[in-house]
N, C-alpha and C positions, 0 to 999 in steps of 0.2 A: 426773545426765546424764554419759555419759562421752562426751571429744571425744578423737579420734584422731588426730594428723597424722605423715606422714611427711616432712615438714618438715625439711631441714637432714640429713635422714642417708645414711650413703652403706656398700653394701656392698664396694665394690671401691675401694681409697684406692692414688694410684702420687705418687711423687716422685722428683726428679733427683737421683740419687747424686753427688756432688762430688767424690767420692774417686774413680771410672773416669771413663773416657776416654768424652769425647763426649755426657758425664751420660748416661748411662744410666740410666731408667727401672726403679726399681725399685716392683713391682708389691705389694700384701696383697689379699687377698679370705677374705668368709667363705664358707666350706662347710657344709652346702647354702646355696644362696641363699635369703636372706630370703622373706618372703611379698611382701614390696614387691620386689622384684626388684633387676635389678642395675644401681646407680646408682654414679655415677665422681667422683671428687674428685683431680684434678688439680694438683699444685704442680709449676710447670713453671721454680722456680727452682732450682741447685745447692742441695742438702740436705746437713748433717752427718749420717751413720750414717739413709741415707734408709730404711733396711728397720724400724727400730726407728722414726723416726717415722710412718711410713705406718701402722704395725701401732699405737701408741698413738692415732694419730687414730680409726685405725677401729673401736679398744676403745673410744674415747669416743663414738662419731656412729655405731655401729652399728643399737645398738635404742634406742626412745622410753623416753623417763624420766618417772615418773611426780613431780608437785612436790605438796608436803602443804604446808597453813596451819594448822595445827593450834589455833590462836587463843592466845590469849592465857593465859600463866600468872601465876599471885598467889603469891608465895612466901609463908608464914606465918611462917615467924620466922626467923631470921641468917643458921643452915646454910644453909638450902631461897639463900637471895636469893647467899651464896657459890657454891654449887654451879650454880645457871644462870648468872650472870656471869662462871663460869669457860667455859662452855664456849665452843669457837670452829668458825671454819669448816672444814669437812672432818671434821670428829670424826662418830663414829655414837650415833647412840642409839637407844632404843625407843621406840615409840609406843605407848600402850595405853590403851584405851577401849572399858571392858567395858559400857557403856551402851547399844550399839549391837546389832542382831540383823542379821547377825551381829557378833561383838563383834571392834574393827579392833585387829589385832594386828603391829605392821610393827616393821623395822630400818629404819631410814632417817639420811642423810649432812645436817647442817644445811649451808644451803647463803648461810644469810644470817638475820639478825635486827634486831629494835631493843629497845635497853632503855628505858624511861621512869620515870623518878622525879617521885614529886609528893612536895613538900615541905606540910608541915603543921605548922599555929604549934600550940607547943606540946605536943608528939607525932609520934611514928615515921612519916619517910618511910612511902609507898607506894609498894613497886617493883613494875614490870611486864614482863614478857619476853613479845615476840612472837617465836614464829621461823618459817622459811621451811624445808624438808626437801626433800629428792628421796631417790627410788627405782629404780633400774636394774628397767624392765621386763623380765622373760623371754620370748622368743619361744619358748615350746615344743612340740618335735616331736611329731610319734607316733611311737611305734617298737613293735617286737613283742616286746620284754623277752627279749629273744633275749640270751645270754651268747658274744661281744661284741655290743652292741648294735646293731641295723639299725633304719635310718630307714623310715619307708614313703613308697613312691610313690604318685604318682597312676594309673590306670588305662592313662595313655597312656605313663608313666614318663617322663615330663618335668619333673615339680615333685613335690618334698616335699609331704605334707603338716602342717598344723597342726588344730588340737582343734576349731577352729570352723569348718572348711570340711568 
């Protein structure tokens, strides 16, 4: 089941610049607009270098992010149990699970875990690594493979289109 929200994100991000006079409003927006349209995110305090944060919030909060569980790993022996207790947050790795039809093949950002150790009398801990992952959804266009590329319009030429409208 796939659930969708546009929840929390925002195409058009402005903040009060600190450095001019009278904070001035400085604006980021994407081009074209989203399919969700054009939604406003507002910091109506003096901002440092308000053009570069408006423009990183809006790289953050632009498109939905997809988050993977990918369950539980078993490390088998030293290496395997070093090599996921090294990893941290913000690092990428791959996901790969050829069992599936079709078989899930992703880059994704760990974004949070837990390790669990059970101790055992007389024999080798058992380590366990859950981790948490996201993925930056693409919103993509259509375009006519035109060299530069053109986006298409809708018949009335008002909205972009996308793959599934």
């Amino acid at each position: 089941m796939d659930i969708a929200t546009y929840q929390g994100l925002y195409s058009v991000v402005q903040a009060a610049d600190d450095t001019l006079p009278d904070a001035v409003i400085v604006e980021r927006a994407l081009t074209p607009t989203p399919k969700y349209g054009k939604r406003t995110f507002t910091r109506s305090d003096p901002t440092l270098d308000a053009g570069d944060w408006a423009q990183e919030v809006l790289d953050d909060r632009a498109f939905p992010g997809l988050q993977w569980v990918p369950g539980d790993v078993y490390p088998l022996d030293a290496n395997a149990v070093e090599y996921y207790a090294t990893l941290e947050a913000g690092e990428l790795v791959s996901l790969l699970h050829e069992f599936t039809e079709p078989a899930v093949i992703q880059s994704l950002m760990i974004v949070g875990g837990e390790i669990r150790i059970t101790a055992k009398a007389d024999d080798s801990a058992r380590w366990r690594f859950t981790f948490e992952a996201a993925q930056l959804a693409e919103q993509p266009l259509l375009d006519d493979v035109s060299d530069p590329r053109e986006f298409l319009l809708s018949s009335a030429g008002d909205e972009y289109l996308y793959p599934d409208t």
